[in-house]
N, C-alpha and C positions, 0 to 999 in steps of 0.2 A: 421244866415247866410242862404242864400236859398240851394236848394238841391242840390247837385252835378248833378242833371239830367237839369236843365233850361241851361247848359253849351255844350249839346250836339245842341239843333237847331243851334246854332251861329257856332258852327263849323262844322254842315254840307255845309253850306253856301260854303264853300271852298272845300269842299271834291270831287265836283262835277268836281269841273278843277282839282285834285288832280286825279281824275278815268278819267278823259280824257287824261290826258299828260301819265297816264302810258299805256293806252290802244294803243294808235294813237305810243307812242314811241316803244312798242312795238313791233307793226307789220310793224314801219319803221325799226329797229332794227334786225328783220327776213328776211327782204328782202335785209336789208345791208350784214347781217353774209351771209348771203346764194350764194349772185354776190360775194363777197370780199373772200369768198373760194372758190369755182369755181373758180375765177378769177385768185385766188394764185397758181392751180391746171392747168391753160392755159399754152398750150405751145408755144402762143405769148407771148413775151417776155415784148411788150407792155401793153399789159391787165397783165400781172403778175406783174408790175412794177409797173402799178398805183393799181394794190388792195395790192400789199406791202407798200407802201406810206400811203394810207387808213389808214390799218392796225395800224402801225406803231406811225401814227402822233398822232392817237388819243386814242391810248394805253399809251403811252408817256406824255401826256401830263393832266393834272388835268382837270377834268369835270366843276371845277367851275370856274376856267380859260377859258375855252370855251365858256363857258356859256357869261360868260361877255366880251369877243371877239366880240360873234356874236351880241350881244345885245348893247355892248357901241363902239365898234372899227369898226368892220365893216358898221356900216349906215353912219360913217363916212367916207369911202373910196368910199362906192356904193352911197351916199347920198341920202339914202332910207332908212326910221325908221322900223324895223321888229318888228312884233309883239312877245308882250312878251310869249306869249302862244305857240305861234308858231315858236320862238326861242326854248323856253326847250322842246319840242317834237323834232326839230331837231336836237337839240345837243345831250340829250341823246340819240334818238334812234341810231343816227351816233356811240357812244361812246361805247353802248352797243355792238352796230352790229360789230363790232371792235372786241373786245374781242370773242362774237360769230363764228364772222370767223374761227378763230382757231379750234373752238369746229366743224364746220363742216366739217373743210379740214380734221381734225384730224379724225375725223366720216366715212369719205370718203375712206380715206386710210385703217380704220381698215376693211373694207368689204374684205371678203377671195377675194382672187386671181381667184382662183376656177369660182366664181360664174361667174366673168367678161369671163372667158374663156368658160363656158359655153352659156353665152351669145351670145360673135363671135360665133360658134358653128353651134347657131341656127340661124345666120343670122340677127342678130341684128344689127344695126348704132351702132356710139358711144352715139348717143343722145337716142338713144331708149334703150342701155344699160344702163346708169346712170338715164334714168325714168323711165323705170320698173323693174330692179331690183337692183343697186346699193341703189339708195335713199332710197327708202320704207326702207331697213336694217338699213342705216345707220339714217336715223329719229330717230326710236329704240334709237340706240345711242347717238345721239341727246338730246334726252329731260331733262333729267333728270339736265346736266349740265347747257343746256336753262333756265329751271325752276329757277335754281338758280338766272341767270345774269335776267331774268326778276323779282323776288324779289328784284335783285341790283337796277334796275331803278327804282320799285316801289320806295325804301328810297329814291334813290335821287333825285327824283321830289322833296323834299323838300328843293333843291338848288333853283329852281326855284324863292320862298319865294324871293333870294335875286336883284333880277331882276325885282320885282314889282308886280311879278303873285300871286295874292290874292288866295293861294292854300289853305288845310286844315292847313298848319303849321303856315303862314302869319296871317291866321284867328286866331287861335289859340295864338299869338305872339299879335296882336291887340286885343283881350278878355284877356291878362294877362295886358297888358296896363292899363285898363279900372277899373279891377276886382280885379286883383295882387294876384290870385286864383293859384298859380304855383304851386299846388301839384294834382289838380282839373283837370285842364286845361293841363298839358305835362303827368297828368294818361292817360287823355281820348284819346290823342294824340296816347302814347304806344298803348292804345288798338286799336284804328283805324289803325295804319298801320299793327298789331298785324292778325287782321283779315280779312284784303286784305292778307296779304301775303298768311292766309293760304286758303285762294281763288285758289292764284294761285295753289297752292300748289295742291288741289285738282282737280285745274284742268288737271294739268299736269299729276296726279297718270291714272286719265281718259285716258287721251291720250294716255299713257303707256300698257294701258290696252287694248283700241282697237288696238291699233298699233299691242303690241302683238300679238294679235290674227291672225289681217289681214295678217302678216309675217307667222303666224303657219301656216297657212290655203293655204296661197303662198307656201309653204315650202311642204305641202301636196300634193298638185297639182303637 
């Protein structure tokens, strides 16, 4: 039997759309959690309505349900075929940024009372209060639960597979085909999503670390 390593080129092959969909879903996912809490947090009633709706439908409802909505039901109604790739980037980052929301309205609110009053104070807006000194704090707060829901997406870029996106699972799924190597093939599997995660993982501690800092050193001042 050849060596459990001739199994890694073939499934990098896929791994590359596999680090595009979680990246691109990612930073759509931050900018969703980010409008959809603010949003929840407006005191139009309008804007609070549709980022609870947002919220809501796609907290609610199964990811791989979505997935195959936008991909098989919807080109049907718009009669326009989306791309598979660019389906699972926008459903999960949407699905993510969902669940996100929460973590920032909730981030939002936890910022002392204090600080906002010290803000009017000096003569701050409301926009100049929540971006220089609401946010920066409540980032802090932020990440850690972030870090998580972005490991979530990373796994489940592996729905994507079921939509036709030739990702590391798909590839992986086609070499067990071929090989029928399924002890080989779903190991190298674990370990590859194994050490994306703790990618993120590290990145975030990162983040954490400056953020803290930049808060101390604000805090100083």
């Amino acid at each position: 039997m050849p060596p459990p390593l001739d199994i890694i080129p073939h499934l990098l092959e896929g791994l590359a759309i596999t680090v595009l969909i979680a990246v691109a879903g990612c930073a759509l996912a931050i900018v969703c959690a980010v409008l959809a809490g603010l949003g929840r947090r407006s005191r139009d009633i309008i804007v609070r309505g549709m980022a609870t709706t947002y919220v809501e439908v796609f907290r609610g409802t199964s990811a791989l349900v979505q997935l195959y909505w936008f991909y098989f039901a919807l080109p049907l109604l718009l009669g326009i075929k989306l791309n598979a790739v660019f389906v699972g980037i926008l459903v999960l980052g949407l699905n993510i940024g969902a669940y996100g929301a929460e973590i920032v309205r909730s981030a939002i609110d936890a910022v002392p009372q204090g600080q906002r009053q010290a803000a009017i104070a000096l003569n701050l807006s409301r926009w100049q209060t929540m971006r220089y000194v609401v946010l920066p704090q409540a980032a802090l707060l932020m990440l850690p639960p972030f870090g998580n829901l972005m490991i979530e997406l990373l796994k489940s870029t592996a729905l994507v597979s079921l939509i036709t996106v030739v990702d590391v699972t798909r590839s992986g799924m086609f070499l067990r085909d071929d090989t029928h190597r399924n002890v080989e093939i779903f190991g190298m599997l674990l370990v590859i999503y194994f050490c994306l995660s703790l990618v993120i993982t590290a990145g975030v501690r990162w983040l954490e670390r400056r953020l803290g800092r930049g808060v101390e050193y604000g805090g100083a001042t």
